[in-house]
C-alpha positions as CSV (number, residue, x, y, z in Angstrom):
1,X,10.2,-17.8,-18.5
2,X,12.5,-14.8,-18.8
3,X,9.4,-12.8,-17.7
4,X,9.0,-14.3,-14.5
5,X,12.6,-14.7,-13.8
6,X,12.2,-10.3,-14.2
7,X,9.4,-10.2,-11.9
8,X,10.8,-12.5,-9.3
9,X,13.8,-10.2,-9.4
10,X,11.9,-7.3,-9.5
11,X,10.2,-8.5,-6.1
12,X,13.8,-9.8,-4.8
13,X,14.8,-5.6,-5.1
14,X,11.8,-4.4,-4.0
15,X,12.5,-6.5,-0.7
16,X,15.6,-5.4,-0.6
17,X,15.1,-1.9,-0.5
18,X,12.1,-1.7,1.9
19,X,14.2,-3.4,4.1
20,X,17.1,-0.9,3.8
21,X,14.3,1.9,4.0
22,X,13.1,0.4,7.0
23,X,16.9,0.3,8.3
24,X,17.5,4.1,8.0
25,X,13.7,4.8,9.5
26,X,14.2,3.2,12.1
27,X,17.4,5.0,12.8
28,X,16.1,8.6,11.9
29,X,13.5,8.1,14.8
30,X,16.1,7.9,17.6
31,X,17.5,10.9,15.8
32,X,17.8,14.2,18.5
33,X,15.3,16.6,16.6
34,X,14.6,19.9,17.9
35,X,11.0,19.9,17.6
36,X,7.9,17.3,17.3
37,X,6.4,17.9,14.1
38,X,9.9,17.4,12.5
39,X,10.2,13.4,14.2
40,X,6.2,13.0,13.2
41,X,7.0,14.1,9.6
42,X,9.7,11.1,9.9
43,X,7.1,8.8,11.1
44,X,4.5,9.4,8.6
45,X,6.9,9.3,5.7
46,X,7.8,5.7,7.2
47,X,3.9,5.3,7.0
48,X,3.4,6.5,3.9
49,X,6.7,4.1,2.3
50,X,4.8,1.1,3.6
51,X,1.4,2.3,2.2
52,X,2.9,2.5,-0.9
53,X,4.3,-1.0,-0.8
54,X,0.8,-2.5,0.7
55,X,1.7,-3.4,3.9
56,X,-1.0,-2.5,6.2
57,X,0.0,-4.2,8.8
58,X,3.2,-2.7,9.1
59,X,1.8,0.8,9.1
60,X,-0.7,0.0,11.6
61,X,2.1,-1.5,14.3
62,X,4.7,1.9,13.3
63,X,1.2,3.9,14.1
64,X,0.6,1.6,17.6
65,X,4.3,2.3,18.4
66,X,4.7,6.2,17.1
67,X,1.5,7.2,19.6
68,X,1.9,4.2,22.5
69,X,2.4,7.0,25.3
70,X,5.7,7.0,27.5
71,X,6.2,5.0,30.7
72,X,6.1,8.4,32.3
73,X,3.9,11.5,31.9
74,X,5.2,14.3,30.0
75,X,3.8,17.8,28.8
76,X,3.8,17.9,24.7
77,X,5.4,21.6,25.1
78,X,7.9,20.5,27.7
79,X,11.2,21.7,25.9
80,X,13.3,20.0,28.7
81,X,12.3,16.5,27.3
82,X,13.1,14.9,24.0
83,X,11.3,14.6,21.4
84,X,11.0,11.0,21.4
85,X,9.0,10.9,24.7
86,X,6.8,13.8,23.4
87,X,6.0,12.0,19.8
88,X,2.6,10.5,21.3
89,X,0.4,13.8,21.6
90,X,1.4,15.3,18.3
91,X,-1.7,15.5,15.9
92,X,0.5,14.9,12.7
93,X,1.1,11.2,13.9
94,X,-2.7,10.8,15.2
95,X,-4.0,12.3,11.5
96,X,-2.1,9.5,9.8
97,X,-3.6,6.4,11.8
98,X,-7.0,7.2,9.8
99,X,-5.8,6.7,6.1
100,X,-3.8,3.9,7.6
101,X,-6.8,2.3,8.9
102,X,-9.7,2.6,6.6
103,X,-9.0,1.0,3.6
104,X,-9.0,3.2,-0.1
105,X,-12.8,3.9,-1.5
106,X,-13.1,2.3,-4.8
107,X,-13.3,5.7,-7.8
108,X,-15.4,3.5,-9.7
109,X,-18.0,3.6,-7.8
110,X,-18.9,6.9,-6.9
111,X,-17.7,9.7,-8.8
112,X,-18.2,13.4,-7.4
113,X,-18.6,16.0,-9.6
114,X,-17.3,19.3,-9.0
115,X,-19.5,22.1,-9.4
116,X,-23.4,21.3,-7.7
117,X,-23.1,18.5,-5.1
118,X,-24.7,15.5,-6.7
119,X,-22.8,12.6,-7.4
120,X,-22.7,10.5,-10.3
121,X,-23.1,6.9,-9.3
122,X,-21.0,4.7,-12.5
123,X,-22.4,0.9,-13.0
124,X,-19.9,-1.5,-14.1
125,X,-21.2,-1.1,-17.5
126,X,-20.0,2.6,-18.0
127,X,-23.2,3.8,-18.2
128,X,-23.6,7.0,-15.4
129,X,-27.1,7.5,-13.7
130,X,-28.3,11.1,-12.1
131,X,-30.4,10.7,-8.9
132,X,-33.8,12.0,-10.8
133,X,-35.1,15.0,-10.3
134,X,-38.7,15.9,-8.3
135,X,-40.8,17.5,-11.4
136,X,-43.6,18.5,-9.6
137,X,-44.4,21.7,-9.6
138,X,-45.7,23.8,-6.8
């Protein structure tokens, strides 16, 4: 009983928290930075916090909204306007969308070595198996 009291409160915090996270994002992107990259480092941080919480869907609609273009056209190196409008071209933001959108590989079932370039497939069993190698001899 006393443990699922702890995890409901646990949860309660958490919601709390991301929500006060979410509060002070949101205001740091209306922020008047002086250059691009430092408003897309806001951005994917923002991405990143929701990542980390599991929610997907969240970081996919910051990522529709951080690269939805401006009702106007504007040059990426036009210093005259702000940042804000010229957040859509930068290739920080863009990079992010593709963690954000493919879901994480599973390490269990493919493990790259390093060294020569032939994976290690692991069963569910532990076991590992090699690809085999050709023995015939020429």
């Amino acid at each position: 009983m006393c443990v699922e009291i702890l995890l409901l409160e646990k949860k309660r915090v958490s919601y709390y928290a991301s929500l006060c996270c979410r509060i002070i994002f949101e205001k740091a992107t209306h922020t008047a930075f002086l250059k691009v990259d430092d408003l897309a480092s806001v951005w994917c941080e923002w991405v990143e916090m929701e990542l980390r919480h599991d929610h997907h869907d969240e970081c996919l609609q910051l990522l529709q909204r951080a690269v939805a273009p401006p009702p106007r056209r504007v040059a990426y190196h036009d210093a005259g306007e702000t940042v804000q409008m010229r957040l859509h071209k930068s290739l920080k933001v863009r990079r992010q969308m593709l963690p954000a959108a493919v879901p994480p590989i599973d390490n269990s079932i493919v493990h790259f070595r390093s060294g020569p370039s032939t994976p290690t497939l692991r069963n569910p069993l532990g076991h590992s198996s090699r690809p085999r190698q050709s023995t015939t001899a020429s």
